[in-house]
DRENVO-627592 format. One line per 8 residues: number of its first residue (from 1); for each residue x, y, z of N, C-alpha, C, O, CB. Coordinates in steps of 0.001 Angstrom, whole numbers, padded with zeros to 6 digits. Glycine has a CB too. Layout:
! DRENVO-627592
NUM = X Y Z X Y Z X Y Z X Y Z X Y Z | ...;
This chain:
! DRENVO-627592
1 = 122144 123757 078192 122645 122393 078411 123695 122062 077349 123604 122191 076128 121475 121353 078370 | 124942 121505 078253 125958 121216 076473 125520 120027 076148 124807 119281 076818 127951 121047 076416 | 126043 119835 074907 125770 118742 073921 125890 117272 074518 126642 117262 075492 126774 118891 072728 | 125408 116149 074231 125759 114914 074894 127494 114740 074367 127937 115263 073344 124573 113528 074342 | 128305 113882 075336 129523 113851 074583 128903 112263 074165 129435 111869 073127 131239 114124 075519 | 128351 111717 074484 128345 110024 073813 126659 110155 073003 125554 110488 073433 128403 108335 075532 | 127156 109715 071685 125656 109215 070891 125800 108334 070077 125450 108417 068899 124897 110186 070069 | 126444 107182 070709 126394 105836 070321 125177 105155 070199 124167 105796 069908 127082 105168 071100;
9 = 125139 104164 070348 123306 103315 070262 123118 102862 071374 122177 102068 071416 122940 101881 069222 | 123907 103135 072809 123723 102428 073580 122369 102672 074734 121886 103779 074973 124935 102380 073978 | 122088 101875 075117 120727 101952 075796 121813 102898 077005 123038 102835 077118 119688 100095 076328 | 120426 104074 078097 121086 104428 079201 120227 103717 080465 119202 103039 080412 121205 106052 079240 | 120989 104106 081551 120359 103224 082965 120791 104215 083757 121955 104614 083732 120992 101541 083481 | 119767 104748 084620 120294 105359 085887 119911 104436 087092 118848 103815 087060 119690 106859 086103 | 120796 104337 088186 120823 103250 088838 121052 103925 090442 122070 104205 091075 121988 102206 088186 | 119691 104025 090728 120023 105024 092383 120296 104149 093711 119400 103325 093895 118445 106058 092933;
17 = 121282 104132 094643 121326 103197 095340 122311 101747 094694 122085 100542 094814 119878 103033 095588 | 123498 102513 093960 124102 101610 093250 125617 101260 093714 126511 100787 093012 124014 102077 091921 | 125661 101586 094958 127405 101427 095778 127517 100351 096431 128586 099926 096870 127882 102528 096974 | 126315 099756 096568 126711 097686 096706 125372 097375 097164 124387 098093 097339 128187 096892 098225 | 125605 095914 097342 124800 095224 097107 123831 094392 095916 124126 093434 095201 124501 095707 097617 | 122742 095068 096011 121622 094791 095141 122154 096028 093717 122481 095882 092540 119841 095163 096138 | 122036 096912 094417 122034 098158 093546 123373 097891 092961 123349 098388 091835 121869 099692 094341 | 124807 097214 093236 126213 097430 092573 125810 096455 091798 125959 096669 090595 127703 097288 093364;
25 = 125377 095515 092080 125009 094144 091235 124566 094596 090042 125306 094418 089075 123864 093158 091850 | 123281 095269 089850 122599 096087 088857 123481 096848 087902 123435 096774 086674 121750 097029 089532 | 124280 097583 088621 125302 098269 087814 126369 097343 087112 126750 097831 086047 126023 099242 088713 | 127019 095992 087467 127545 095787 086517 126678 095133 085702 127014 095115 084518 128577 095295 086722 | 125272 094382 086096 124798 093505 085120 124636 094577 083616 125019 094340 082471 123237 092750 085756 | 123975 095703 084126 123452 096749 082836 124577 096958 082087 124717 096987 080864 122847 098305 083258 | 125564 097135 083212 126579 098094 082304 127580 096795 081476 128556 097216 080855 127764 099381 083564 | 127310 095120 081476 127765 094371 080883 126915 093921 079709 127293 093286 078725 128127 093583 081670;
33 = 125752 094345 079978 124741 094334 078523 124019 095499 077912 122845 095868 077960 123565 093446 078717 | 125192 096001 077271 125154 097254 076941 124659 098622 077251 124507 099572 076484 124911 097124 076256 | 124413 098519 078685 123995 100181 078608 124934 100932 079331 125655 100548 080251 122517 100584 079266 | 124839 102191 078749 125833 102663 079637 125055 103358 080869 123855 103635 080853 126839 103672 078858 | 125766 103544 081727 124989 103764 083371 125752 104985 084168 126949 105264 084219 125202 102137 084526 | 124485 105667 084829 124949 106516 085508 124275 106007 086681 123075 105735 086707 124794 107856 085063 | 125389 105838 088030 124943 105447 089289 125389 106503 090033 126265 107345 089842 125394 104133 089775 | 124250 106195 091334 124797 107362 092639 124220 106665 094099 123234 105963 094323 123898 109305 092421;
41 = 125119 107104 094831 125303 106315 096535 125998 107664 097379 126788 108458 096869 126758 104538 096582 | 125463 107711 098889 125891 108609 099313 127473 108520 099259 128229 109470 099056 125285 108763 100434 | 127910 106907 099528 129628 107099 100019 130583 107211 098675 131783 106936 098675 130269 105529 101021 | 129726 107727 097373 130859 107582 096311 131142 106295 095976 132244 106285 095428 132118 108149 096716 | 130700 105266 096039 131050 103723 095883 130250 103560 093687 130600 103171 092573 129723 102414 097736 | 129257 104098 094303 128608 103771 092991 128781 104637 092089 128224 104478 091002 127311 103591 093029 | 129766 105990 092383 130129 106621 091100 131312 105731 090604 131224 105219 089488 130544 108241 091261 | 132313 105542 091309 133601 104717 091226 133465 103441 090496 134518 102871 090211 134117 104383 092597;
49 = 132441 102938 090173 131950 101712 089920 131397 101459 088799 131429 100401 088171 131207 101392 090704 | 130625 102919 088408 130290 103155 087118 130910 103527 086046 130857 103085 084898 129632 103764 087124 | 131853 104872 086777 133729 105089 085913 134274 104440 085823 135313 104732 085232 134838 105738 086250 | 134108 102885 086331 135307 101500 086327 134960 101017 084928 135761 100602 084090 135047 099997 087699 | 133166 101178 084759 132270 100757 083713 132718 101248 082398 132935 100599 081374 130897 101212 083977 | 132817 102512 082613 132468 103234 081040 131245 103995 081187 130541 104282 080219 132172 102081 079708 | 130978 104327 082374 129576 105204 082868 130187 106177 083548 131346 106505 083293 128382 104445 083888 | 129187 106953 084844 129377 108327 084833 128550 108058 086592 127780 107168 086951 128526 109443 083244;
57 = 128999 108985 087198 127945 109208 088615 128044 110353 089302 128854 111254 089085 128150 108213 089765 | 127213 110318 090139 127047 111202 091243 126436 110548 092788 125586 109705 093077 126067 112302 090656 | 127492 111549 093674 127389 111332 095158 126349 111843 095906 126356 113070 096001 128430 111788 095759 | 125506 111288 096433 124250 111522 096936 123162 111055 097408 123495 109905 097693 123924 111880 096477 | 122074 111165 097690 121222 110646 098491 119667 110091 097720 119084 110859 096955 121086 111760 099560 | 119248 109051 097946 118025 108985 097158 117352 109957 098140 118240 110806 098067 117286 107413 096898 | 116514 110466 098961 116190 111617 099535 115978 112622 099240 114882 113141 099455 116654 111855 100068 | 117189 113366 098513 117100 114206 098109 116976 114816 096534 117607 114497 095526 117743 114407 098703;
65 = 115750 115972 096759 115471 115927 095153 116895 116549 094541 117612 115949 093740 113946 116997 094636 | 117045 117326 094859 118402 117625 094007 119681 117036 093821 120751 117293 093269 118805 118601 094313 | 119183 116202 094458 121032 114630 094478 120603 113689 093155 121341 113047 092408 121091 112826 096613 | 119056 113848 093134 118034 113087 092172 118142 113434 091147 118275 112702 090167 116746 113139 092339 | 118104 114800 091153 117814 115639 089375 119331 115785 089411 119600 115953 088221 116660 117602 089113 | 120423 115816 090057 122316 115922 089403 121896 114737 088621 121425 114997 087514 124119 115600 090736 | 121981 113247 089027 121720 111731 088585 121231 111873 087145 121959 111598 086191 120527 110887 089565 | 119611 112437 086980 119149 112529 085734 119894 113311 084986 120584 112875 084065 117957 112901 085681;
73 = 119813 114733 085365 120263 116021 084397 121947 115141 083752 122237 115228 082559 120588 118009 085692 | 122703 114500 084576 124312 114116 084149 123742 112871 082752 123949 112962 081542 125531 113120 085956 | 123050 111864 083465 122452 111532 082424 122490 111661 081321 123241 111132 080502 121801 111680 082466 | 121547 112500 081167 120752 113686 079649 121858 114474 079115 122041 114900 077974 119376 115160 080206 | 122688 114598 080373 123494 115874 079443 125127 115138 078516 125914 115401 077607 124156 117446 080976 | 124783 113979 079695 126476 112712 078908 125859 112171 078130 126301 112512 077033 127445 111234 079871 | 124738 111222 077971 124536 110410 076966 123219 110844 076227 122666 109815 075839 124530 109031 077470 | 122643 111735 075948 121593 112042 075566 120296 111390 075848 119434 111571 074988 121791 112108 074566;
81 = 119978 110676 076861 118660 109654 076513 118881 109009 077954 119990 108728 078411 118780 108361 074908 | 117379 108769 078754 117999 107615 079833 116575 106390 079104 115615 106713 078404 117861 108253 082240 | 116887 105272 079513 116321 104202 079087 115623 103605 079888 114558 103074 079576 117025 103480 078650 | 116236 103600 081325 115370 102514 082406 116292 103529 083613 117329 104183 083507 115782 100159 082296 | 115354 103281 084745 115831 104154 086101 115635 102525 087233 114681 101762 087383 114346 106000 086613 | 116449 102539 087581 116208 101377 088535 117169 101902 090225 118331 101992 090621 116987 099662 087587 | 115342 102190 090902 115593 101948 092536 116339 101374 093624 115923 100345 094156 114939 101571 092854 | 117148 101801 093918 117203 100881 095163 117464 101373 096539 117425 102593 096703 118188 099948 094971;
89 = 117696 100687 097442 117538 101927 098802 118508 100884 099742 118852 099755 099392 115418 102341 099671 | 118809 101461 100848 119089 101372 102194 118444 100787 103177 117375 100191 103035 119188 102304 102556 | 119087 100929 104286 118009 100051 106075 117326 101228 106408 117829 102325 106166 119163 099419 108001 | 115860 101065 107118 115386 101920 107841 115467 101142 109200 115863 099977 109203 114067 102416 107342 | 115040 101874 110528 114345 101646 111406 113949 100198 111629 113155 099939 110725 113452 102410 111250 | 114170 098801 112631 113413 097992 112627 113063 097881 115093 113693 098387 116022 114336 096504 111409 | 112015 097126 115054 111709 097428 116235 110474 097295 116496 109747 097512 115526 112066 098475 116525 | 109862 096964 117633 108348 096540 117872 107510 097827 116677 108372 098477 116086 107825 096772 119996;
97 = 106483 098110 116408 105801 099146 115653 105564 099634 116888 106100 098651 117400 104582 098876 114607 | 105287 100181 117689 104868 101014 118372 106195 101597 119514 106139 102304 120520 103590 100365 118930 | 107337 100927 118809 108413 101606 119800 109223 102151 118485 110440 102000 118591 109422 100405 121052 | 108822 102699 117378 109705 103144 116191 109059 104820 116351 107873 105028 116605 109354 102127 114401 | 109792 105610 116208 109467 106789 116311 108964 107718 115019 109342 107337 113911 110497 107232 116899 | 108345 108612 115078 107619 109580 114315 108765 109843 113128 108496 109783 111928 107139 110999 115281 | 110088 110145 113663 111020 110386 112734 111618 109468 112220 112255 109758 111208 111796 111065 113067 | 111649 108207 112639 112329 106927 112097 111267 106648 110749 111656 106246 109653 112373 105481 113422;
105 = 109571 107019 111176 108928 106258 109832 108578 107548 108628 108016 107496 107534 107207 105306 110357 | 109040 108400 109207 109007 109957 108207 110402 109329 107228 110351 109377 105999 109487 112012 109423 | 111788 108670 108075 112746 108509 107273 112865 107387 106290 113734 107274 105426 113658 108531 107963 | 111726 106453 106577 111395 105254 105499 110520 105727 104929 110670 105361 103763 110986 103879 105897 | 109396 106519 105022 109028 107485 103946 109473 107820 102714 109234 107387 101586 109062 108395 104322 | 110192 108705 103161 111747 109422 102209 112391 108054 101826 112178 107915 100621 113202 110579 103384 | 112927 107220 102199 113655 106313 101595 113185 105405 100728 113842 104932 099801 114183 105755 102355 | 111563 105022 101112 111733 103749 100514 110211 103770 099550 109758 102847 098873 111930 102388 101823;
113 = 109512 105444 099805 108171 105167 098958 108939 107038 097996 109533 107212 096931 105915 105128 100336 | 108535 107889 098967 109381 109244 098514 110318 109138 097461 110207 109956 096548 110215 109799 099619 | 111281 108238 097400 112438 107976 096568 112197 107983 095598 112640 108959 094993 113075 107052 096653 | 111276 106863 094673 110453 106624 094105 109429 107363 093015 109115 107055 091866 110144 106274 094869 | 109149 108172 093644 108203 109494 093534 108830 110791 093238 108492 111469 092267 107471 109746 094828 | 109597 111083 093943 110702 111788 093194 111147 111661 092028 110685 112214 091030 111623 111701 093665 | 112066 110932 092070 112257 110000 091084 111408 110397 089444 111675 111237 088584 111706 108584 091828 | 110775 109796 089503 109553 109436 088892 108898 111064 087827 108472 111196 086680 108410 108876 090416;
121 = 109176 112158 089157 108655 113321 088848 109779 113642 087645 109317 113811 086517 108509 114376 090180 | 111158 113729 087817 112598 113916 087409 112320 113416 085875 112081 114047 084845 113852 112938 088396 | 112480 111707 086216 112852 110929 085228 111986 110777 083927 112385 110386 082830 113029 109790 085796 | 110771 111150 084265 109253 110392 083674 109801 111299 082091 110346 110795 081109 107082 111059 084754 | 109543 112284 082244 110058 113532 080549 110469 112681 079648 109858 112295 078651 111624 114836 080627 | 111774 112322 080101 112925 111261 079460 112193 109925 078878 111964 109587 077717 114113 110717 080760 | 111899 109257 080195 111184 107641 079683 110083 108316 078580 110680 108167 077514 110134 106489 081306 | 109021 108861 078325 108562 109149 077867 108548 108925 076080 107769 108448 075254 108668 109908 078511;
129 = 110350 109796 076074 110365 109976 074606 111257 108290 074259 110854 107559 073354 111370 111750 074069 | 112336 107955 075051 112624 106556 074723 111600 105506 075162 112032 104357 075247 113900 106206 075309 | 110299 105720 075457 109323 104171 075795 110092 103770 076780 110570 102707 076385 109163 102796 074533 | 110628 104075 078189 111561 103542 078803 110650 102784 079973 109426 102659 080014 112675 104610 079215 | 111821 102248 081056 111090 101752 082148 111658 102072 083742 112810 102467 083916 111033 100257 081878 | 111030 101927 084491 111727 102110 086404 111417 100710 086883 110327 100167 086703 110679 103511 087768 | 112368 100205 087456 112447 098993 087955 112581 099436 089815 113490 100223 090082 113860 098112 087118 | 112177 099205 090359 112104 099256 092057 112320 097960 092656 111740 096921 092340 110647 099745 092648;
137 = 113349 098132 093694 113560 097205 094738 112973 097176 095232 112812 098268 095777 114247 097114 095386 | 111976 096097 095685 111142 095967 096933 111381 095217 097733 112528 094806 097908 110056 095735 096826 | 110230 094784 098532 110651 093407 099011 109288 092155 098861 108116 092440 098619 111157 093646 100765 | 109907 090587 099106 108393 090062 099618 107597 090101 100225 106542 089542 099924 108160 089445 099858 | 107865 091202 102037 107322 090941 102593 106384 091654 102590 105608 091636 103545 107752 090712 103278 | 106199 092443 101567 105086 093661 101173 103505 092900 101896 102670 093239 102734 104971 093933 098944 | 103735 091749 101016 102254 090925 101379 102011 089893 102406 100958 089478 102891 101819 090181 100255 | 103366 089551 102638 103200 089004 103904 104146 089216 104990 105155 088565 105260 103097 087775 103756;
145 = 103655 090229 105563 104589 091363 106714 105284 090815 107780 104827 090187 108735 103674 092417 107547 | 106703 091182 107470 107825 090267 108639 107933 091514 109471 107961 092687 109097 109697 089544 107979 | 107998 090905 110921 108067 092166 112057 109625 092391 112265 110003 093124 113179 107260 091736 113727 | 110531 091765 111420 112143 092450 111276 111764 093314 110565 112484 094236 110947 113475 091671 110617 | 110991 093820 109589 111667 094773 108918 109872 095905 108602 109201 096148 107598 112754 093876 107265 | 109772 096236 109908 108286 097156 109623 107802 098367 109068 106640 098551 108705 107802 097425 110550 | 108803 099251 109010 109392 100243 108185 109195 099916 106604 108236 100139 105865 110904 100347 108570 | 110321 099369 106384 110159 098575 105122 108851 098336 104320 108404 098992 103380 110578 097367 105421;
153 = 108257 097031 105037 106995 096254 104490 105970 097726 104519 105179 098008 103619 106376 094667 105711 | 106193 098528 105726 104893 099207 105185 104924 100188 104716 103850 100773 104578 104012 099426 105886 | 106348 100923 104185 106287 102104 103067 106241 100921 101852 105534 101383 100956 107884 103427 103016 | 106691 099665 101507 106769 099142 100092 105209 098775 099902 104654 098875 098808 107902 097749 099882 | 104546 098332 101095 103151 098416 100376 102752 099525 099919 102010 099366 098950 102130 098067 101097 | 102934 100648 100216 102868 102058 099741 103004 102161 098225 102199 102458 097343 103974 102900 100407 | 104362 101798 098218 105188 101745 096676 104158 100849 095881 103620 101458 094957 106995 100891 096694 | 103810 099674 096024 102948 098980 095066 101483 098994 094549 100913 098249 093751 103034 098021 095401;
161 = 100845 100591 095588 100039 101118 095257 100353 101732 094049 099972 101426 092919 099663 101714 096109 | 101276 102860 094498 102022 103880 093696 102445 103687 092496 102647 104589 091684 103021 104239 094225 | 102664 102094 092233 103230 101928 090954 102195 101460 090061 102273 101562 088836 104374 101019 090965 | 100812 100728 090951 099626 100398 090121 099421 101935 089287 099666 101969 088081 098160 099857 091204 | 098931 103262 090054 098752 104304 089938 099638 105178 088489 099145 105849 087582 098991 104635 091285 | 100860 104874 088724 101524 105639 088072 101636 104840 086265 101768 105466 085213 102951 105849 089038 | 101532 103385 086431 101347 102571 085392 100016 103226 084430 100160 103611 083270 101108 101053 086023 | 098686 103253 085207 097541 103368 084844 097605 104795 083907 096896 104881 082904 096616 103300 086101;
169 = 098558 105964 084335 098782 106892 084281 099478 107114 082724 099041 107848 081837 099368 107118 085439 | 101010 106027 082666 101862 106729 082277 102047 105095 081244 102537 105425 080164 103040 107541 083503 | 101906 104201 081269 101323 103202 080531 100993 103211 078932 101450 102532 078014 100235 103030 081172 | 099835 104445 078971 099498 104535 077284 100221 105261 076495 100006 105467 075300 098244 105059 076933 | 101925 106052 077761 102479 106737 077094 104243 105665 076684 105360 105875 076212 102421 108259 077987 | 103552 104698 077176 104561 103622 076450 105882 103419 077814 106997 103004 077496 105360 104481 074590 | 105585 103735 079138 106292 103768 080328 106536 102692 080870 105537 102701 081589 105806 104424 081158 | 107044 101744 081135 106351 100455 082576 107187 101044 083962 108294 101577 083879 107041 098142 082255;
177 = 106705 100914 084791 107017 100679 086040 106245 099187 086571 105109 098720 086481 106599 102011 086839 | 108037 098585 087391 107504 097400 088060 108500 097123 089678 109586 097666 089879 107672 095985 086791 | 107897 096293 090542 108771 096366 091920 109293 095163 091677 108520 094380 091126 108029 096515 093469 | 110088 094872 091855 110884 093333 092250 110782 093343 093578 111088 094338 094236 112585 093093 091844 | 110289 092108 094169 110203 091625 095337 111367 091067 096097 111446 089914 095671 109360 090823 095234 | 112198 091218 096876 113473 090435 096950 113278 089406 098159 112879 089666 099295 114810 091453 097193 | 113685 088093 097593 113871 087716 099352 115077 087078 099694 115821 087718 098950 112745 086647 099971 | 115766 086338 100237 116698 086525 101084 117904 086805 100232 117798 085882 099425 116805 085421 102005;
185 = 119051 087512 099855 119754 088117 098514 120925 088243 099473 120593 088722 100557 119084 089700 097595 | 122254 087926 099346 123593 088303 099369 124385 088008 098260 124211 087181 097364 124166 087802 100386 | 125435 088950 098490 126857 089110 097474 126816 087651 097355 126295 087247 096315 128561 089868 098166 | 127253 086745 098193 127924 085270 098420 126478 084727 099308 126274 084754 100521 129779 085263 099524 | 125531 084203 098104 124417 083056 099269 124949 081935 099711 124216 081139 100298 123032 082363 098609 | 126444 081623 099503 127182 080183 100121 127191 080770 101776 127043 080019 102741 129197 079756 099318 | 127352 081943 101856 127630 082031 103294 126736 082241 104388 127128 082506 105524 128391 082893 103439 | 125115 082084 103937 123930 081979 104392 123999 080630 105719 124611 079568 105610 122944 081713 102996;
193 = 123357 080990 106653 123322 079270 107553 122275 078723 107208 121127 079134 107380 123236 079144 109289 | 122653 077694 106667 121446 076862 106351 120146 076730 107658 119469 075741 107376 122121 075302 106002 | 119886 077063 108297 118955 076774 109324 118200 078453 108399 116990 078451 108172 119684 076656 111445 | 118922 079513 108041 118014 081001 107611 117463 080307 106002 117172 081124 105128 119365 082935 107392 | 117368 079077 105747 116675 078732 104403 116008 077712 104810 115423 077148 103886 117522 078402 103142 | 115871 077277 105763 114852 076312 105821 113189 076305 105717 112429 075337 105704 115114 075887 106840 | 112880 077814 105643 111164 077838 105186 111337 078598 103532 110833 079678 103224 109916 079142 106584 | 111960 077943 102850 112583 078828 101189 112751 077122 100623 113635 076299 100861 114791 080211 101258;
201 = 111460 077022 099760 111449 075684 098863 112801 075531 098381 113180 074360 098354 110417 075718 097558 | 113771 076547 097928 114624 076309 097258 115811 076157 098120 116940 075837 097748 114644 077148 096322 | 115511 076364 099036 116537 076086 100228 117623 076661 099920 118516 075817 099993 116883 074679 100552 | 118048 077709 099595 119150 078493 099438 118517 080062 099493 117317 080329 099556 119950 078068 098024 | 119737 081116 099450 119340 082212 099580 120174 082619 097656 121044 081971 097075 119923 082996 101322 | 119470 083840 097206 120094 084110 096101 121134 084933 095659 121022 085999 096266 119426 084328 095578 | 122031 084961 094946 122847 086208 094686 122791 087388 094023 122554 087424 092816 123644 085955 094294 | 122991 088401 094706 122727 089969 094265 122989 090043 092677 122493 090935 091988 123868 091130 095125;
209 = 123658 089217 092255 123679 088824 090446 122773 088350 090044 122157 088870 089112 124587 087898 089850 | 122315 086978 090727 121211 086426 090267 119840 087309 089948 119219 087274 088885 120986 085473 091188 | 119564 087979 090927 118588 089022 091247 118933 090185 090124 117973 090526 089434 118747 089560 092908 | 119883 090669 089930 120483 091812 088916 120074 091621 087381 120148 092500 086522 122180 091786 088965 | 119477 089866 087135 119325 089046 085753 117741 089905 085988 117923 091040 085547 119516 086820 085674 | 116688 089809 086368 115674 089978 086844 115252 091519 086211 114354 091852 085438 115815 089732 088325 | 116177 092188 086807 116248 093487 086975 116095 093805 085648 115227 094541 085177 117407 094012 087659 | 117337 092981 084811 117867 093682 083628 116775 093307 082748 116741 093854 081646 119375 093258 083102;
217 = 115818 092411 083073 114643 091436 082458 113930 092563 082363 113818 093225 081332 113903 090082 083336 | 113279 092891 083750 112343 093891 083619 112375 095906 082825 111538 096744 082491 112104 093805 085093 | 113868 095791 082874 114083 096783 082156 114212 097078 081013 114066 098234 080616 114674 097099 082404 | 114581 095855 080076 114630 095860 078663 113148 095552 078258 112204 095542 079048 115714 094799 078084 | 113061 095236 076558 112025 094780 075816 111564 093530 075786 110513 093318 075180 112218 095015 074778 | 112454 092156 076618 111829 090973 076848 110249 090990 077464 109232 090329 077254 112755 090280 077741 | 110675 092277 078463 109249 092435 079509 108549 093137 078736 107887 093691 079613 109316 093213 081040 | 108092 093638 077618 107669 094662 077319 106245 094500 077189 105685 095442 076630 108305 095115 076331;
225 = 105379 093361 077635 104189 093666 078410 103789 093551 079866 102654 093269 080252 103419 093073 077912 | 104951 093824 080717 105238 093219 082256 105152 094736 082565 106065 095466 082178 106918 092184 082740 | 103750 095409 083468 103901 096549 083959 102775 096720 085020 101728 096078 085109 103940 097519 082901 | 103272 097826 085875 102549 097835 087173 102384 096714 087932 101298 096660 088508 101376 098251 087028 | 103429 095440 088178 103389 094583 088801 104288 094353 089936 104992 095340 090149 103364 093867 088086 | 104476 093456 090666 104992 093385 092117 105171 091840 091545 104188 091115 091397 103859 093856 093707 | 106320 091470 091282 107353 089972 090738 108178 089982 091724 109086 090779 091963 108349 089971 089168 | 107743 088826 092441 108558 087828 093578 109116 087090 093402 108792 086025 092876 108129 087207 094345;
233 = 110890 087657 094068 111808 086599 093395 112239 086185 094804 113245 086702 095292 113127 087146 092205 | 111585 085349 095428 112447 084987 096799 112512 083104 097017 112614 082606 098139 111443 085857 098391 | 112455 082520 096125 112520 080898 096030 111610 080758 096742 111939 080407 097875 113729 080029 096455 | 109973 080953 096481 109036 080875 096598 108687 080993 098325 107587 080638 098747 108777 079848 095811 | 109437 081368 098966 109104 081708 099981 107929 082102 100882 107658 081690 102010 109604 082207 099914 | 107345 082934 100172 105869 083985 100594 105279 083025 100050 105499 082705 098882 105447 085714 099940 | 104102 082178 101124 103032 081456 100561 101816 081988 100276 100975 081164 099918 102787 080536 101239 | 101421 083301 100337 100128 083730 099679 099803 083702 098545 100613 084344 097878 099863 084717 099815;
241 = 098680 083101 097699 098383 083288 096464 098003 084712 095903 097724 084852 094712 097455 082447 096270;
């Protein structure tokens, strides 16, 4: 492995699922409070974005383990150290549950619990020696299941097993893993119709920045007793206690 070329003090972030949206949001919030970041997206959006930064990327797939370990290994090998790994994913499949096919929920599998887990296998070495953390996109409807998005809700309940599990695990070795819950999130929430916020106390939808503050919360040392949890940020939306 060659030498890191950067060994500044700066915290690192790998940021999977970082070519827009939620995930580009993430990338500039980190990469505006000091860390430097390595992102990756299949269309090249989130390497371009990170080189705009003062970071580094790769083109590829959360899916795949070896699109996974380029992400880390570039990492480790540019900046010596990763700090926090933060999730994010794509659309699966939506459609009655019993008209979604064998291969549609094998592919939210892979996308949205698999990812994760992978992940996790890759990254964990690293967090280890910096006390680091994994932040995961989820969603709200984990706990209270919307039939738009069934795929989704029921690999992320998956994920919030997985992260109780892996906390319990990897916890006394100074790790956190946590899911952020998202609920209704665009680039621009001005352009939401107000009739899609009318069951959202806050009556608005939030911005992929706003949400990116959250992120950067749970990844630094503010949170640093916030682990193995599922934090719902959707303007209180989900009424279950």
């Amino acid at each position: 492995m060659s030498e890191p070329i950067f060994t500044g003090p700066e915290r690192v972030a790998v940021v999977v699922g970082g070519g827009s949206g939620i995930g580009a949001a993430c990338v500039r919030e980190l990469a505006g409070h000091g860390y430097r970041v390595v992102a990756m997206s299949p269309s090249g959006r989130a390497r371009e974005l990170a080189e705009s930064l003062g970071g580094a990327g790769v083109d590829g797939s959360n899916t795949s383990t070896d699109d996974l370990r380029a992400c880390v290994d570039l990492a480790v090998e540019r900046y010596g150290r990763i700090d926090t790994v933060v999730n994010s994913s794509g659309h699966a499949a939506r459609g009655p549950v019993l008209e979604i096919s064998d291969e549609e929920w094998a592919a939210g599998f892979d996308m949205y619990l698999m990812n994760v887990v992978r992940m996790a296998r890759l990254a964990t070495p690293h967090l280890m020696e910096s006390r680091g953390t994994i932040v995961n996109i989820s969603t709200a409807g984990v706990f209270e299941p919307s039939a738009m998005f069934p795929v989704s809700v029921t690999m992320r309940a998956g994920l919030a097993t997985f992260t109780k599990l892996y906390t319990n695990e990897y916890g006394p070795q100074g790790v956190r893993m946590n899911n952020v819950l998202t609920g209704l999130t665009k680039d621009d929430p001005t352009t939401v119709p107000p009739e899609w916020t009318t069951g959202i106390p806050l009556r608005r939808a939030q911005s992929t920045a706003e949400l990116a503050r959250v992120v950067r919360f749970l990844a630094g040392e503010e949170s640093a007793y916030i682990a193995g949890q599922n934090l719902r940020v959707d303007g209180g939306e989900m009424r279950a206690v």
